[in-house]
N, C-alpha and C positions, 0 to 999 in steps of 0.2 A: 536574372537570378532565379535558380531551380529550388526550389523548397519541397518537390516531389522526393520521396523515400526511394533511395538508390536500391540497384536489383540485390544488394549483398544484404541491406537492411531487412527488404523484404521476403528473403531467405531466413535470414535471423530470426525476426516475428513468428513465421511460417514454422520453422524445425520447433520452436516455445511451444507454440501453440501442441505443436503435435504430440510433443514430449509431456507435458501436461496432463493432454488426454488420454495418454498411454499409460499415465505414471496414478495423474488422482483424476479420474472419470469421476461420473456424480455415484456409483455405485461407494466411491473412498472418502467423496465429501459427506457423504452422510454417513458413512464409517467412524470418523472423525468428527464430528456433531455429538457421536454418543461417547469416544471415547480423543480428548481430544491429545491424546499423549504426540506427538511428532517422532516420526515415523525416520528413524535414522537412515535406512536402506534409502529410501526417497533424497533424503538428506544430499548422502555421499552420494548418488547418481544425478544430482541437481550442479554439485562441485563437479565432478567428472565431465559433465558435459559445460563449464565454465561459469555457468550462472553466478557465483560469486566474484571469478577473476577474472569479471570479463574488460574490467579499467586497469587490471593491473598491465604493466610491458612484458612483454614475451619474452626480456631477459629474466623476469622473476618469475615465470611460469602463468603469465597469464593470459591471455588474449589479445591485450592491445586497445581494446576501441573505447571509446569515447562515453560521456553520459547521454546522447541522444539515441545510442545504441540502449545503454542500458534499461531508458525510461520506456523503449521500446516491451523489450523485454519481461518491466514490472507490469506494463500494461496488461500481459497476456497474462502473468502472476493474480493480477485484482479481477480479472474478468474470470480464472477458476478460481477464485475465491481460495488460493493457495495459503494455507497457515503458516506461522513461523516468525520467529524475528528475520525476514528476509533484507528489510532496509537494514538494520546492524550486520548484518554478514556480508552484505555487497560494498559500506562504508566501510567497514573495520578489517578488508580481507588482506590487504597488508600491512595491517597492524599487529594484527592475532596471529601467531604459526597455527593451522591447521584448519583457520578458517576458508579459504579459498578453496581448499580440495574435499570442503564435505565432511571433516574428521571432527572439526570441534563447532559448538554452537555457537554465538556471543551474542550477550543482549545488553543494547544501546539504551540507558536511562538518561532523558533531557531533565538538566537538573537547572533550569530554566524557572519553574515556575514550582508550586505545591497544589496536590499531593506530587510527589514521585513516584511514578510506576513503573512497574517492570513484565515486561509479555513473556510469555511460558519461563517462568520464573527456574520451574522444576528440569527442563531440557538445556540450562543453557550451562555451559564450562566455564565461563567468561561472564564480568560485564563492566560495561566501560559505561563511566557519567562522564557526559559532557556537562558542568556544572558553568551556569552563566553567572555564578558570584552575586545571587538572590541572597538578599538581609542579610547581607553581610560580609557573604564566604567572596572567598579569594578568587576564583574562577577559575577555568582552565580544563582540563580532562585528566581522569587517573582511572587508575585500575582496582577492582574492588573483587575480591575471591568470593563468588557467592556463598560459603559456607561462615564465610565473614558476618556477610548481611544479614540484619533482622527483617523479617518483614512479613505482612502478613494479609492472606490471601483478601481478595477484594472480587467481589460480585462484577461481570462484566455483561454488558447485554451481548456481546459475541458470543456465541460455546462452541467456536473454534479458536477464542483467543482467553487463555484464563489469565487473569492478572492477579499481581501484587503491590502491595502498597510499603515503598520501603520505610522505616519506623525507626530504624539504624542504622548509619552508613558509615562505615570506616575508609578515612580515606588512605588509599593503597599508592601503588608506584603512579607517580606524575607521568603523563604523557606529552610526548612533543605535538600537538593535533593542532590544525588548525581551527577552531572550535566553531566560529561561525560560516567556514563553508564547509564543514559536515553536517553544519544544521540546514544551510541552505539543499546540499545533496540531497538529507534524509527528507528534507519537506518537500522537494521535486520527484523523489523514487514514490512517495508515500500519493502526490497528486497524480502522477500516472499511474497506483493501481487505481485509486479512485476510478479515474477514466477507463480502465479496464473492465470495470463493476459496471460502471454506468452507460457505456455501450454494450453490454450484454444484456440488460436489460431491458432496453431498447427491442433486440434482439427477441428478448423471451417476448415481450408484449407482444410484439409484433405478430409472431408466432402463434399467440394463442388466440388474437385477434382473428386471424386468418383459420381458425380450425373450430373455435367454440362459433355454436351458430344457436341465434335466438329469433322466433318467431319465422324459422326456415331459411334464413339467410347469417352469412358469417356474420358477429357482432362487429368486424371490423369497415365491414360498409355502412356502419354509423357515424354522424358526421363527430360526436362528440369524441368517441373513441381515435378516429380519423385526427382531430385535434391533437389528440393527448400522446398520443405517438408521433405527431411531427413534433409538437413541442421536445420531445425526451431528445429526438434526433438533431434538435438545433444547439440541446443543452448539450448533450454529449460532443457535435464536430465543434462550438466554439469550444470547451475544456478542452478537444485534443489538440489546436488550433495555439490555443495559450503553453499547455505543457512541453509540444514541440519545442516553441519558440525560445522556452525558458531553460532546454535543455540545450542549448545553443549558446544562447547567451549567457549563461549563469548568472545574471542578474539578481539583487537582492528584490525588485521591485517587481521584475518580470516573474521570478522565482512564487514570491507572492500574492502576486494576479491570479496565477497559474493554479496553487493551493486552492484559492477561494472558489476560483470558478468550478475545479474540480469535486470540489468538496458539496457544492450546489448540484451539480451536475448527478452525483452520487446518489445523495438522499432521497431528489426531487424525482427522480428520477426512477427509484426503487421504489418509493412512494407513490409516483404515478402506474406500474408496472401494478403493483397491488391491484390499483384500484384497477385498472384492465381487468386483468385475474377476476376480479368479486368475489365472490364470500370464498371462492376455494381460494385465493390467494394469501387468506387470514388465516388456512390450517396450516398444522407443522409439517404436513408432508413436502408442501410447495416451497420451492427454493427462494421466492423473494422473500421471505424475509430473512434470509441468508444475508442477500445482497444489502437488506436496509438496515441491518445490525452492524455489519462490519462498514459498512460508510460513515453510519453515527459516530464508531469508535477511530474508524483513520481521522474524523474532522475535527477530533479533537487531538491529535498527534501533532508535534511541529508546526504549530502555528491555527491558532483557533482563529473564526471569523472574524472576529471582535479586534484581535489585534491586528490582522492584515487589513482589514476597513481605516481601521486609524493609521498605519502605517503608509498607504496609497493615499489618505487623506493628505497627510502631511505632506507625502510627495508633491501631490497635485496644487499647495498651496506655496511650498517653493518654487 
C-alpha cells in the first residue's frame, strides 16, 4: 500500500504554493494586517484557477478531485497565512451560484455551540448556518441574507481575520446539507491550514537558527535550540501524518485526531518559533506572531480541544 503523494498531487501543492506567492507575497500579508478588507481581484483568480471547485465534477464546472486533494491545497492556504472565509467557500461551492468561480463570497456560521461567529462579516454575499439544534432549535442548515442579520463586531486576536458576533438571526430558506459531514469537511480544511502554519514555522525557526549568530557562531548549533526545532519538526510531520489520513478516510474519529493534533502542532509550534526568534520575535514587524494569532483562532473553529479529547475518550472506552 502507497501512501506516498502521487506526481499530479504534487504538481497541485507545487502550482498553490506558486500562485500564492505570486498573488499574496509577505509584501500583501502585511498589506492586509493594516488593512484587512479581502481583496476581490485575488478572490476571482483563486476561483479561476479552481481553488473553490476543486470537489465539485467536471460536469458542473469543477475539477473533479477529491478532499485529500483539497486538504493539500488548504495546507499551502495556512502556511501563507491566506485570509478569507476560505473553508465556507470550498464547502458551500455547489451550494452557492457564484461561489466556485470567485464572484460571490459565502460565510459558513457553526451554529453548534455559543457565541455564534461570523469571519469577514463585511466581504461576505452569503451566509449559511449550519445550526446543530443547540437549546432547543431544530437543527439542520438554512440561508440567512446578511443584511438580515444583526450582529456585532467582536475583538479578534487575528487582524487578518475580523469577526462578528451574531445577536440576531432570522432564519431564511432551509437547506438540503448534510450537516455533520460539512462539519467534519470544514474541521479537516481548517486542520490542514493549521498544518500549513505549523510547518512553516518550523521553516521560519529554522532559518533564523541558521543565520542569527551569537557569541560568533549560529544560535542554531545550540543544543537547546537544536531541541526545539526537531521537536516543531515531529509536531508538524505527526499533524500532517493524521490530516492526510483523515482526508482519506473521512472518519468522524480520525477527522478528530487529526484537528487536535493539528491544532497542537499550530500554537506549539508558533510559540516555539517565537521563542527561536528572541526578543525580535515579540515585535510586530516579525511574522510569528502572525502564525500564533491565527492558530489560536483556527483551534477554536469546528471542534475545540476539549471536546475532541472527550470524543476520542469515549471512542477509546467503547
Amino acid at each position: 500500500m502507497d501512501f506516498q503523494l502521487t506526481d499530479d498531487q504534487r504538481a497541485l501543492r507545487a502550482g498553490t504554493r506558486e500562485l500564492l506567492a505570486g498573488r499574496f507575497d509577505r509584501d500583501r500579508l502585511r498589506a492586509s494586517v493594516d488593512d484587512p478588507a479581502l481583496d476581490r481581484a485575488l478572490w476571482r483568480e483563486l476561483g479561476a484557477a479552481g481553488f473553490f471547485a476543486l470537489r465539485l465534477p467536471e460536469e458542473a464546472g469543477g475539477v473533479g478531485l477529491g478532499l485529500p486533494e483539497a486538504a493539500l491545497v488548504f495546507e499551502e492556504a495556512g502556511r501563507a497565512l491566506l485570509p478569507g472565509p476560505l473553508v465556507a467557500c470550498q464547502v458551500l461551492a455547489g451550494v452557492v451560484d457564484g461561489v466556485a468561480t470567485g464572484e460571490k463570497i459565502v460565510g459558513l456560521c457553526d451554529g453548534a455551540g455559543e457565541p455564534w461567529l461570523w469571519e469577514h462579516p463585511a466581504a461576505c454575499d452569503e451566509l449559511i448556518v449550519a445550526d446543530g439544534g443547540a437549546q432547543g432549535r431544530t437543527g439542520g442548515a438554512f440561508r440567512s441574507a446578511p443584511d438580515r442579520v444583526v450582529c456585532a463586531p467582536m475583538a479578534s486576536v487575528d487582524p487578518l481575520t475580523p469577526l462578528a458576533r451574531l445577536t440576531d438571526l432570522p432564519r431564511g430558506e432551509p437547506l438540503p446539507l448534510d450537516v455533520p459531514r460539512l462539519r467534519r469537511e470544514a474541521a479537516l480544511l481548517t486542520a490542514a491550514q493549521q498544518l500549513g502554519s505549523a510547518a512553516r514555522t518550523v521553516e521560519m525557526a529554522v532559518g533564523h537558527a541558521r543565520e542569527r549568530e551569537q557569541f560568533g557562531v549560529p544560535v542554531g548549533s545550540f543544543q537547546a535550540v537544536k531541541h526545539l526545532c526537531a521537536q516543531m519538526l515531529v509536531r508538524a510531520e505527526i499533524a500532517r501524518s493524521a490530516v492526510y489520513a483523515a482526508a482519506v478516510t473521512e472518519s468522524v474519529l480520525d477527522v478528530t485526531g487529526a484537528k487536535l493534533l493539528a491544532d497542537e502542532a499550530a500554537v506549539r509550534n508558533a510559540r516555539d518559533c517565537l521563542q527561536v526568534h528572541g526578543g525580535m520575535g515579540f515585535t510586530w514587524e516579525a511574522d510569528v506572531h502572525l502564525h500564533l494569532k491565527r492558530a489560536w483562532l483556527r483551534a477554536e473553529c469546528w471542534g475545540v480541544a476539549s471536546e475532541a479529547e472527550e470524543l476520542l475518550a469515549a471512542a477509546l472506552v467503547d
